[in-house]
C-alpha positions as CSV (number, residue, x, y, z in Angstrom):
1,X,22.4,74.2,159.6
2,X,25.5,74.6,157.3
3,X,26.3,77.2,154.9
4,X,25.6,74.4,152.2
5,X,22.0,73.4,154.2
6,X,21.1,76.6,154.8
7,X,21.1,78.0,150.9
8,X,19.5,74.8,149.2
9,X,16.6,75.3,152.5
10,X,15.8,79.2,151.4
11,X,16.1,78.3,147.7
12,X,13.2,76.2,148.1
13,X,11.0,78.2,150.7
14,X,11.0,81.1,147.2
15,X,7.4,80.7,145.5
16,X,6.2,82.5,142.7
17,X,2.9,82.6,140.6
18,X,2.7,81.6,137.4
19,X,-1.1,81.8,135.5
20,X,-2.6,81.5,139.0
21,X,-0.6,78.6,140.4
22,X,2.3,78.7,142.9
23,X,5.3,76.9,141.6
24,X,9.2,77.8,142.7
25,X,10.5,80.6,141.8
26,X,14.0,78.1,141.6
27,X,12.5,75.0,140.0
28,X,16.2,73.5,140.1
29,X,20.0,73.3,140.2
30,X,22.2,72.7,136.9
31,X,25.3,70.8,138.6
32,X,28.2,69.7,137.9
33,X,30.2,68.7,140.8
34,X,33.9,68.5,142.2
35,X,35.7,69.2,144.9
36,X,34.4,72.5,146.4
37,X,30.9,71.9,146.0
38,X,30.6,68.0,146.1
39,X,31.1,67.2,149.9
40,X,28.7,70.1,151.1
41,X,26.4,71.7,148.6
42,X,25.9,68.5,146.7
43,X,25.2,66.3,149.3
44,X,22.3,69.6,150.5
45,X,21.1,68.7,147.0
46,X,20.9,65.6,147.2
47,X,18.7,65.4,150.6
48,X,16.4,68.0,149.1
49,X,15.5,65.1,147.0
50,X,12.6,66.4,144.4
51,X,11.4,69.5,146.4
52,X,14.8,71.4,144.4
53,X,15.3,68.7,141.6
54,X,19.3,69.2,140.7
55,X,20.1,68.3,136.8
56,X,23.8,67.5,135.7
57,X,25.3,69.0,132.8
58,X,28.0,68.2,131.0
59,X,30.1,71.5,130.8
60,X,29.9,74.2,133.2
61,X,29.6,76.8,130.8
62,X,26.7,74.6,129.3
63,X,25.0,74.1,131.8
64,X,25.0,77.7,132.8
65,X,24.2,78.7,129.8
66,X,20.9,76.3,129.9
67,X,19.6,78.3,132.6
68,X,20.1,81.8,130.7
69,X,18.1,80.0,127.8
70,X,15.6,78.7,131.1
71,X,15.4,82.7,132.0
72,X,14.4,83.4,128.6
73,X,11.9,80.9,128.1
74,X,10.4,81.2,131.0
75,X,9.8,85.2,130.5
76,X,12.1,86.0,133.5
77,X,8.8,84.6,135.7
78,X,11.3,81.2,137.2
79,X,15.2,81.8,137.6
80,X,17.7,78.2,137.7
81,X,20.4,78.0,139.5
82,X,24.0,76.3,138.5
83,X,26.7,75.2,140.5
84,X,30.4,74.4,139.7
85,X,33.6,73.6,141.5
86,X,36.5,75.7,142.3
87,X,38.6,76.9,139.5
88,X,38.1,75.9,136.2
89,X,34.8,74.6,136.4
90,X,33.4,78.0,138.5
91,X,35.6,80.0,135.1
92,X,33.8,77.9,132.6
93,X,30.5,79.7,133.7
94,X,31.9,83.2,133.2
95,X,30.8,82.9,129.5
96,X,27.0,82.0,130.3
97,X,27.1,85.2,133.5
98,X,28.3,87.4,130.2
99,X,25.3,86.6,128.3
100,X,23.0,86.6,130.8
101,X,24.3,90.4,131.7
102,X,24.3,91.6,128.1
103,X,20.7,90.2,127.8
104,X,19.5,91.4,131.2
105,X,18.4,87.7,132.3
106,X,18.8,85.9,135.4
107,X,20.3,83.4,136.3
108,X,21.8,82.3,140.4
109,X,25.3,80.9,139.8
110,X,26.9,79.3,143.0
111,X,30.7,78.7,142.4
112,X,32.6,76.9,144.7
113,X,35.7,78.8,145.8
114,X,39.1,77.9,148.0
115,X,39.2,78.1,151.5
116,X,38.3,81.3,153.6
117,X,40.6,80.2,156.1
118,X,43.4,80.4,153.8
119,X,45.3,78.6,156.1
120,X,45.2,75.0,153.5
121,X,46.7,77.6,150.4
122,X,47.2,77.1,147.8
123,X,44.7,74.6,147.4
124,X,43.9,72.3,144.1
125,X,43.0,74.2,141.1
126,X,43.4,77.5,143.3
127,X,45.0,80.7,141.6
128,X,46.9,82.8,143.5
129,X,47.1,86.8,142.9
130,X,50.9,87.4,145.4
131,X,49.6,90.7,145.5
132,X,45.8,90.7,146.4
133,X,45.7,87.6,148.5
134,X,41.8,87.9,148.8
135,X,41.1,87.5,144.9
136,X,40.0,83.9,143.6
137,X,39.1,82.7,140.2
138,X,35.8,83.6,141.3
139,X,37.0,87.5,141.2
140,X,36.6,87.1,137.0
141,X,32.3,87.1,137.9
142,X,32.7,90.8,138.8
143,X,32.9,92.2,135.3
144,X,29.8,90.0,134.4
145,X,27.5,89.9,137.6
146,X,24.9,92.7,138.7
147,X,25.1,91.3,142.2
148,X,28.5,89.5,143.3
149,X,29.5,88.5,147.0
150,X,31.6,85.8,148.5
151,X,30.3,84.3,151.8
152,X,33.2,84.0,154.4
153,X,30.6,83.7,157.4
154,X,27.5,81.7,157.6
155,X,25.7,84.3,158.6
156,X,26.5,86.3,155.9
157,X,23.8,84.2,154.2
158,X,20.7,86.3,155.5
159,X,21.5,89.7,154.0
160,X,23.4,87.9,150.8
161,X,21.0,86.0,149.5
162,X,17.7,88.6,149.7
163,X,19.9,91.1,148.5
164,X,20.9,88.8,145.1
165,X,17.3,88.0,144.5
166,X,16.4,91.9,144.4
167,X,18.2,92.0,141.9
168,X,17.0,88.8,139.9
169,X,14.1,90.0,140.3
170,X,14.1,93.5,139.6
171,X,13.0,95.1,136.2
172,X,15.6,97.8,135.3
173,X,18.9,95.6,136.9
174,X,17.8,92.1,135.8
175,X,21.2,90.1,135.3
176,X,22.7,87.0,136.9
177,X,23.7,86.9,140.6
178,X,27.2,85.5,141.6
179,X,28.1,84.2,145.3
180,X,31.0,82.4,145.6
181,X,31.1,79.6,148.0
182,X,34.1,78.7,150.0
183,X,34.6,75.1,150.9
184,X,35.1,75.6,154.2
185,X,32.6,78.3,154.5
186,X,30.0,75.7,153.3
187,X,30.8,73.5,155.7
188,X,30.3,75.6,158.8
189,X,27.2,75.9,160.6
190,X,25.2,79.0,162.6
191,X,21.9,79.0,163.9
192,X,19.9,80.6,161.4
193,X,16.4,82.2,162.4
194,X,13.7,80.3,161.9
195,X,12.2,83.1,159.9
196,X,14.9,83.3,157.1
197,X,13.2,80.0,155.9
198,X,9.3,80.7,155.8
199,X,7.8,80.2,152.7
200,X,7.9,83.8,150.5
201,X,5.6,84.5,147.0
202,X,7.5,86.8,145.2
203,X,5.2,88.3,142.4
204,X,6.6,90.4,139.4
205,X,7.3,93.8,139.8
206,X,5.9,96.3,137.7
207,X,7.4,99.8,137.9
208,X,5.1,102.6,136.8
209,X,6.5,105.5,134.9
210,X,6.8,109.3,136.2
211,X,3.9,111.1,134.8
212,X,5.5,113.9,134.1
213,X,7.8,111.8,131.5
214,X,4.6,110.2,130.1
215,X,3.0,113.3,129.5
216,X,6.2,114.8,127.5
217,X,6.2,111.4,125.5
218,X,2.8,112.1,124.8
219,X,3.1,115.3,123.2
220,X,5.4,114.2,120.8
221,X,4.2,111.1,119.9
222,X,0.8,113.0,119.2
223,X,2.6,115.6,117.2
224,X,4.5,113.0,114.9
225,X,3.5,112.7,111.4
226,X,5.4,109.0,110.6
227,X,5.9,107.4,114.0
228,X,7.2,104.1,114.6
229,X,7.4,101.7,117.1
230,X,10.5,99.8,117.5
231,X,9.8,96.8,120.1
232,X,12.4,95.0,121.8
233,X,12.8,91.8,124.6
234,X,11.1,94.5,127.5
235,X,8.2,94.3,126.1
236,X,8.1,90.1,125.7
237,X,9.4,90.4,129.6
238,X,6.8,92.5,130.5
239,X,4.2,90.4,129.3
240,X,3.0,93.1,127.1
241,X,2.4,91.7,123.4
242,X,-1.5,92.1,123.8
243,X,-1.1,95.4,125.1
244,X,1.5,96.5,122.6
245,X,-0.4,95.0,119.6
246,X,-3.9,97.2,121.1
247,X,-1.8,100.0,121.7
248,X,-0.5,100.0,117.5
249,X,-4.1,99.4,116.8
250,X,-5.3,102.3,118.5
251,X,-2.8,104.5,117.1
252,X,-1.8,103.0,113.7
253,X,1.4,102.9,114.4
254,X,3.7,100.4,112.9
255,X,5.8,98.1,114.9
256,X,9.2,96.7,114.1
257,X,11.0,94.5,116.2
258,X,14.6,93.8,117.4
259,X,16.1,90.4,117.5
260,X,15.4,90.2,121.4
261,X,11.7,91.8,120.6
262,X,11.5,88.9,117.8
263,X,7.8,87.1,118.6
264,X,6.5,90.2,120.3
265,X,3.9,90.2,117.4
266,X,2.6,87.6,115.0
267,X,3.7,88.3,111.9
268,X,0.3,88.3,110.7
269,X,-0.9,91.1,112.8
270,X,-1.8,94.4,110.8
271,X,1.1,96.5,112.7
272,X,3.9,94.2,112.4
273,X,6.3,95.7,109.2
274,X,9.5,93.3,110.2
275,X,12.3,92.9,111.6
276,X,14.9,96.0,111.8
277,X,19.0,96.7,111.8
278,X,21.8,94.8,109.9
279,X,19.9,91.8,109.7
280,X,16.2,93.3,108.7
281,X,14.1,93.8,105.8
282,X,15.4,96.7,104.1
283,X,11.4,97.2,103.7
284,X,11.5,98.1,107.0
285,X,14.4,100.0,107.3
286,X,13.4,102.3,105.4
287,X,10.4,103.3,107.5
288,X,12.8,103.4,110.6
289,X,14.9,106.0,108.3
290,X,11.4,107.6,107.6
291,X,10.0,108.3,110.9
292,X,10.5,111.6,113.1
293,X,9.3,110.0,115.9
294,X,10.7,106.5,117.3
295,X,8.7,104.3,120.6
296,X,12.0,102.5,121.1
297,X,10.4,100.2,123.7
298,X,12.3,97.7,126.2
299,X,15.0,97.5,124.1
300,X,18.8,98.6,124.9
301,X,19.5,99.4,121.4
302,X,22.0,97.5,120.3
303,X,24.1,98.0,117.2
304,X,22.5,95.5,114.8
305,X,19.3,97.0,116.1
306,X,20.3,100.8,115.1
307,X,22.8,99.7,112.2
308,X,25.7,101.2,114.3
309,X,23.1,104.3,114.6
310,X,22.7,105.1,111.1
311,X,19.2,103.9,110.6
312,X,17.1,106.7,111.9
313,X,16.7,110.1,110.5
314,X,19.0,112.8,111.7
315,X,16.1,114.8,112.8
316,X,14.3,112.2,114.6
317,X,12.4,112.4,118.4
318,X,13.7,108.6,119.9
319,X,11.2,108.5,123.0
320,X,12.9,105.5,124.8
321,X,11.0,102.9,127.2
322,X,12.6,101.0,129.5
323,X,12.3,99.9,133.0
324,X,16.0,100.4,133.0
325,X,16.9,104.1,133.4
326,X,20.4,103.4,131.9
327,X,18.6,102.1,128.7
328,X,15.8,104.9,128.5
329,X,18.3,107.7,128.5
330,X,21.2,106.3,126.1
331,X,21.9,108.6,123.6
332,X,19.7,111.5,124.5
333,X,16.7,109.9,124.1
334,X,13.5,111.3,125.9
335,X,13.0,108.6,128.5
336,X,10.0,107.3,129.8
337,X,11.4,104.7,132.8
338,X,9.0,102.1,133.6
339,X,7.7,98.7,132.5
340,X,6.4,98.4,128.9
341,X,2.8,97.3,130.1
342,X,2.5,100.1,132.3
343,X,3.4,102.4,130.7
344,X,1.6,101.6,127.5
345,X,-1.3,101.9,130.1
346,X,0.0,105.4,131.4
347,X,0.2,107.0,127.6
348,X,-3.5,106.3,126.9
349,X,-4.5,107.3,130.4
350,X,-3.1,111.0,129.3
351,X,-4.2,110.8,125.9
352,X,-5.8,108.3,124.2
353,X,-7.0,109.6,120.8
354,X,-4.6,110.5,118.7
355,X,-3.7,108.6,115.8
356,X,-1.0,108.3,113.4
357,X,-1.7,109.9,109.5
358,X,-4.0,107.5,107.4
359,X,-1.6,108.1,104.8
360,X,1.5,106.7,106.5
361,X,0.1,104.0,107.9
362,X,-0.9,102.5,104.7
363,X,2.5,103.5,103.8
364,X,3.7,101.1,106.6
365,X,0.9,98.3,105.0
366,X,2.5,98.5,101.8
367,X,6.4,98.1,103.0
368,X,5.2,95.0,105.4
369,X,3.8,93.2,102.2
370,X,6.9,93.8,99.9
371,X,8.8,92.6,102.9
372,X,7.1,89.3,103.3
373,X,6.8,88.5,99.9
374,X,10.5,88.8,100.1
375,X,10.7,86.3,102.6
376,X,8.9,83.8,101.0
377,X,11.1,84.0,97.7
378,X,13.8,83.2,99.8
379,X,12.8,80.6,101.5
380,X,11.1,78.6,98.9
381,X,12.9,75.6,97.9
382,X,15.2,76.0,94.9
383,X,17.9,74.3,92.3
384,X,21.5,73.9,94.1
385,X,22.9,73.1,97.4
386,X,20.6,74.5,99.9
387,X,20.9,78.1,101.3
388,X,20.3,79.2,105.5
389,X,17.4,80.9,104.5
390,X,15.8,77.6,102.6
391,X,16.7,75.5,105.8
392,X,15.2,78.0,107.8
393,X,11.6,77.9,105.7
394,X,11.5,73.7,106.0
395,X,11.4,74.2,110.0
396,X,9.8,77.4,110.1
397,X,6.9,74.8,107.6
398,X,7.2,72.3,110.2
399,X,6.8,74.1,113.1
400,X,3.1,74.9,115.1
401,X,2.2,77.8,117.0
402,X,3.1,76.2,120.1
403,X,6.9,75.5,118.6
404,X,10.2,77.3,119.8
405,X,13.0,78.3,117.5
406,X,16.6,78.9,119.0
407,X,19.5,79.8,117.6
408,X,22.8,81.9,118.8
409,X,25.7,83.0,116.3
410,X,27.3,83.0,113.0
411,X,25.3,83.2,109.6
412,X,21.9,81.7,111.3
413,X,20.7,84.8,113.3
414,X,21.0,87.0,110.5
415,X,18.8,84.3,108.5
416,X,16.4,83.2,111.0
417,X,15.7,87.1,111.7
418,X,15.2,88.1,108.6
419,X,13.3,84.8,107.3
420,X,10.9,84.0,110.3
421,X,7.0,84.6,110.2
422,X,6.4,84.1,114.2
423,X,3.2,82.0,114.4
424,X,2.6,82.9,118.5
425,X,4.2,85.1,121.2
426,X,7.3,84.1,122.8
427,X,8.4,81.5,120.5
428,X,11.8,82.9,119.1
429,X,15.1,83.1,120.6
430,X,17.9,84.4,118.9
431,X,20.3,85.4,121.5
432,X,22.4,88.2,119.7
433,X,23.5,90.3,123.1
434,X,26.2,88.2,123.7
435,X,26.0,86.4,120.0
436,X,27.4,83.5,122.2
437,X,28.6,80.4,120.3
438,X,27.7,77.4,121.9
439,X,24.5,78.5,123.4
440,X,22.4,77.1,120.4
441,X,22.8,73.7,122.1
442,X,22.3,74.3,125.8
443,X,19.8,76.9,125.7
444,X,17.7,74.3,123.5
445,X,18.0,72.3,126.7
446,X,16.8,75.1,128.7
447,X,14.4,76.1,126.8
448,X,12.4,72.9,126.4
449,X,12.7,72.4,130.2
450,X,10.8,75.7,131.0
451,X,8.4,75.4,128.5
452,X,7.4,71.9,128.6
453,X,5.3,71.2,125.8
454,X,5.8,71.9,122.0
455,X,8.6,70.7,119.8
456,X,12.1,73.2,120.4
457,X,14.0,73.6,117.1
458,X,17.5,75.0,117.7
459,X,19.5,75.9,114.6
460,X,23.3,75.6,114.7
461,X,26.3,75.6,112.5
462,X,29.0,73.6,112.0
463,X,31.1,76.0,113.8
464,X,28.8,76.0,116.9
465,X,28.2,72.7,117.2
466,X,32.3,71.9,117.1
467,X,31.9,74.4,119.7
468,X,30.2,73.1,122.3
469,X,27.8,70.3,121.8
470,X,28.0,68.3,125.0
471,X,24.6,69.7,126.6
472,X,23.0,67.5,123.6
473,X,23.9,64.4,125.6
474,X,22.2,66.5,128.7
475,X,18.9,66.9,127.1
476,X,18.6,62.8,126.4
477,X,19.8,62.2,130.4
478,X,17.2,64.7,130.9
479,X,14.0,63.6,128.8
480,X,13.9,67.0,127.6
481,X,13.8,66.5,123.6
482,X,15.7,68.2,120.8
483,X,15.4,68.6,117.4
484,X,18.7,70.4,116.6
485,X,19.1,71.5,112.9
486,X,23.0,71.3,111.9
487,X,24.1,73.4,108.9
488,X,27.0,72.0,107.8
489,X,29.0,75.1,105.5
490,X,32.7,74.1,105.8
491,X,33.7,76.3,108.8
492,X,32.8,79.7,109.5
493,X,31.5,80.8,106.7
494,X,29.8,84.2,107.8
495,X,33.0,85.8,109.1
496,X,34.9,84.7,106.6
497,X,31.8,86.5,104.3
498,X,32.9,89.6,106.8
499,X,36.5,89.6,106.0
500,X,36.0,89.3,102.2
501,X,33.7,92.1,102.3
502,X,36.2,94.2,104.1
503,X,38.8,93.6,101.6
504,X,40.4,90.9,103.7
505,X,41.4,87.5,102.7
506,X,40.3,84.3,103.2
507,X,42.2,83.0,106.5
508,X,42.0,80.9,109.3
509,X,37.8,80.1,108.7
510,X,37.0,77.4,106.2
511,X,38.5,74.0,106.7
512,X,39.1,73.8,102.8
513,X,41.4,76.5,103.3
514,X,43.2,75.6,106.5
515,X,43.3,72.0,105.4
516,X,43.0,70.8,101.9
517,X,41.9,67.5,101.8
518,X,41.0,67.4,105.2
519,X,38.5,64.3,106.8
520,X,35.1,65.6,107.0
521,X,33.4,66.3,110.3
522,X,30.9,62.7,110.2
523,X,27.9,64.8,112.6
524,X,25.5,61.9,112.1
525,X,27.8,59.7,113.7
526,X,29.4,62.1,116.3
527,X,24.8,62.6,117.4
528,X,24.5,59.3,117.2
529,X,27.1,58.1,120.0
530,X,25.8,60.7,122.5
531,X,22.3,58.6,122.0
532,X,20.6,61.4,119.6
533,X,18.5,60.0,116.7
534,X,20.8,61.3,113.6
535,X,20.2,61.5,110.0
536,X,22.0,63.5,107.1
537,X,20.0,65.1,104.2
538,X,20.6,66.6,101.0
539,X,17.8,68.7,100.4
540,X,15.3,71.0,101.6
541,X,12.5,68.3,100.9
542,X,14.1,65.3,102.7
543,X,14.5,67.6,105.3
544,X,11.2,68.6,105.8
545,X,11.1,64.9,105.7
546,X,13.3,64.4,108.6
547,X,11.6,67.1,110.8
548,X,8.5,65.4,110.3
549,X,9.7,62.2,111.7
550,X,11.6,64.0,114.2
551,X,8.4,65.0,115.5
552,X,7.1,61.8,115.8
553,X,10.2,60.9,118.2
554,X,10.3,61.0,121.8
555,X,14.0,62.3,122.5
556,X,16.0,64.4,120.9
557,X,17.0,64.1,117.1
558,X,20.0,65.9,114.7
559,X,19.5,66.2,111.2
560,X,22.1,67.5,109.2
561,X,22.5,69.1,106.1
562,X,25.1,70.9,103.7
563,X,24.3,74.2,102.9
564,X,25.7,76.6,100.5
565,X,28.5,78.7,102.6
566,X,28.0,81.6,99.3
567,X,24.2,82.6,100.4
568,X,23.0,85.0,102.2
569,X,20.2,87.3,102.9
570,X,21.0,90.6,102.3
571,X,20.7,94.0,103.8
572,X,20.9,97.7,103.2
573,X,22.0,98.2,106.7
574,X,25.7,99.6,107.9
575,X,27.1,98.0,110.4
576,X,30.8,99.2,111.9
577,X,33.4,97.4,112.4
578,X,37.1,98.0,112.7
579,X,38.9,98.8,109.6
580,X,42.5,99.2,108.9
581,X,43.2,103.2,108.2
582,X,46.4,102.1,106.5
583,X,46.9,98.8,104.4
584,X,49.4,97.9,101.2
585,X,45.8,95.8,99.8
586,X,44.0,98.2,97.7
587,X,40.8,96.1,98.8
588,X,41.3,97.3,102.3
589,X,41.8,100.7,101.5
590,X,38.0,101.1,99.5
591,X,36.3,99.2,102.3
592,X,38.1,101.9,104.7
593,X,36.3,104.6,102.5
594,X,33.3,102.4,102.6
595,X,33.4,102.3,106.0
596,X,34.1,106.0,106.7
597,X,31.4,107.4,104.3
598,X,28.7,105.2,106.4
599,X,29.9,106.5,109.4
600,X,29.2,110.1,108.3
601,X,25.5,109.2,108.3
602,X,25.5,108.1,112.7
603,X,23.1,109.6,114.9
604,X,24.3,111.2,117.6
605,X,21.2,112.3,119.2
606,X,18.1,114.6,119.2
């Protein structure tokens, strides 16, 4: 068999189980192909027929980035695959391996690379490094890849491949897996063993924790008099939200989630208090800033989640959970490594009847209730040109329990985090690891592949969708429907918000600015010529109008709608970001002090 043969033949002989049926564990191939990967692994694709369907995309980094959103969707539980050409198509998907490290996702990407021979060099859209005649474009993967490798024998194949799927596969070091092709490499053939092909059923892994760790966690969770649990995207991975929402039940403890833990809960459940960080209720944070004792679990504790780590109290225990030891012990925490279900399971097994104070946990009742009622001020329709939070109530009205929500960067996560009432599990994706614009889009597309029933929403600004907006047209070649939410605010509107409020000016962000008079951006038409059923609306009714019909559609529909680029939900949260120390605008020079007070107030551990 070839190189090319060979791959496509173990990719399909990988099984999983999913609710008691075996399915693949790669249920396809996003592909865009070229020279590099056209002449070998696309024609292996193509004679693998259905049993390894291959979908095309319409950008690389698109298409990659549809499989991180698969990942995500799909609990970790199936993994895609995406393959590219050599040079600028295998760079394109450098973006999608950065978020999937950041959000510890994975993902197989199979870039095509020049020759191993070297002997054609330098071939078409090759680089060449006079110094390190080995490194390729491909070489750029290594700063965003837990496993990398380039094949330069065939039977390199039977150590490379097992070896990247230990790591998609494990727990603690989830993150995409790069191995770069060569075109003449793919080409070649060897006479693989039999056995390398036999049909494998990989099951999740579930890493129990050291006892000895659990018991210590124990004692001061036990001992706490206002503990909290802060619940992160482990936990959804784990498959843990019934044992998590047991576990606060048992132990009236409060749970707040991250933007990665978002869904974890229903926001109906007697635990859940919110959302927490720069873009949570300040309800909330103040019981984070409250509690001795913090359950960070399967989270990696990210800056929005902590506010730059000024949210919890200087004297707090942070008892962190993670089946990632380089998560659990971040910032002194006591770590407890192991998976969130397990471990849950472990705490309970040492000591199961403790409870937190009466007294705090109606405490915690109270703050959840003045937080929601919050939430549905602000996203009640109102007077005046409609805000993010508004356009986020009319889908969050539309949508069922069995609905998805996505959304990636700018104004909209802050918005959707802090204005979403999750009606089931595993229904909410804001990715805010990598905050990556362009994902809204693509991981739509991704997302309503893996799940295959229920309406996906994906929410995306202007910016965004300027951005990258190609994968739109993938979704309609696809059958996989749509309903993609535009929020038209005249540029981006959130970081200029930033500047402004760090005593900046207005530069470079809104079109009115950077061209007065400018032609407008016609969305509805630009939807409407990829194939996308496309209407504009004014208002928050006539779009609730619109989403109705959407639903009623079979493929995927834009609806778009101005919205006020002035509103926003607000926060009591610091977040840091780089301020000038010296500046001849007075502005600058308060937000400076600003900035310098808050970061008298960071935690720096227990």
């Amino acid at each position: 068999m070839t190189v090319a043969q060979a791959t496509v033949a173990w990719l399909i002989a990988q099984r999983t189980v999913l609710d008691g049926s075996e399915v693949p564990l790669f249920p396809g191939v996003f592909a865009i192909f070229g020279h590099g990967n056209v002449t070998c692994l696309g024609q292996a694709l193509s004679e693998a027929g259905p049993r390894l369907p291959t979908w095309r995309g319409q950008n690389e980094q698109g298409m990659a980035l549809a499989a991180v959103a698969f990942a995500k969707a799909a609990r970790r539980r199936q993994i895609m695959v995406a393959t590219s050409s050599i040079g600028p198509g295998a760079l394109n998907m450098v973006t999608a391996a950065g978020v999937a490290m950041a959000d510890r996702l994975p993902v197989l990407l199979l870039p095509a690379d020049s020759f191993a021979s070297r002997i054609p060099d330098p071939v078409l859209q090759q680089v060449e490094h006079p110094g390190v005649p080995s490194v390729t474009a491909n070489d750029a993967f290594r700063a965003v890849a837990r496993y990398w490798d380039r094949i330069m024998r065939p039977e390199q194949l039977v150590r490379s491949l097992p070896a990247a799927l230990g790591v998609l596969l494990d727990p603690g070091g989830c993150g995409p897996a790069v191995l770069a092709l060569p075109q003449d490499a793919q080409a070649q053939t060897w006479a693989f063993p039999e056995e390398f092909f036999e049909r494998r059923v990989h099951t999740s892994k579930r890493p129990r924790p050291d006892e000895d760790e659990v018991r210590r966690a124990v004692a001061v969770l036990a001992a706490a008099e206002r503990p909290l649990v802060v619940a992160g995207g482990g936990v959804r991975y784990s498959l843990a939200e019934t044992e998590l929402a047991d576990f606060a039940r048992r132990h009236r403890l409060p749970v707040a989630e991250t933007m990665a833990g978002r869904g974890n809960l229903r926001a109906d459940d007697p635990a859940w208090v919110g959302p927490l960080g720069v873009t949570g209720w300040p309800t909330t944070n103040r019981l984070v800033r409250e509690a001795d004792v913090v359950l960070a679990a399967g989270t990696r504790l990210g800056d929005f989640t902590t506010a730059s780590w000024t949210l919890f109290a200087p004297g707090a225990r942070i008892v962190g959970v993670n089946a990632a030891r380089f998560d659990a012990e971040k910032h002194s925490l006591l770590p407890v490594v192991g998976d969130a279900r397990a471990t849950l399971a472990a705490f309970d097994a040492i000591d199961a009847r403790w409870a937190a104070p009466a007294a705090w946990a109606e405490r915690c009742s109270t703050a959840a209730r003045e937080g929601r009622a919050a939430v549905e001020r602000a996203i009640a329709p109102a007077p005046g040109r409609p805000t993010y939070a508004q356009v986020v109530g009319a889908v969050w009205r539309a949508a069922k329990d069995e609905d998805y929500v996505l959304t990636a960067a700018g104004g909209l996560p802050g918005e959707l985090n802090a204005n979403w009432l999750t009606k089931a599990p595993n229904t909410f994706d804001c990715e805010y690891g990598f905050s990556c614009m362009g994902y809204e889009i693509a991981g739509g597309w991704g997302a309503s592949m893996a799940r295959g029933s229920g309406e996906v929403y994906v929410l995306v600004g202007d910016g965004s969708y300027l951005m990258a907006n190609s994968e739109l047209y993938s979704s309609l070649l696809s059958g996989h429907k749509l309903t993609v939410v535009v929020c038209d605010n005249g540029g981006f509107a959130v970081i200029e918000r930033l500047a402004l409020e760090q005593g900046g000016v207005g530069f470079n962000n809104m079109f009115s600015s950077i061209a007065p008079g400018r032609p407008t951006v016609d969305f509805v038409a630009h939807a409407a010529a990829l194939g996308a059923h496309a209407v504009s609306v004014s208002s928050i009714a006539e779009l609730e109008m619109a989403l109705d019909r959407a639903r009623a559609l079979e493929s995927s529909a834009v609806v778009v709608i101005r919205t006020d680029p002035d509103a926003w939900s607000e926060s009591d949260a610091f977040w840091e970001v780089g301020v000038p120390e010296a500046s001849e605008r007075a502005e600058v020079r308060r937000a400076r002090a600003r900035m310098d007070a808050g970061k008298a107030d960071q935690w720096v551990g227990s």
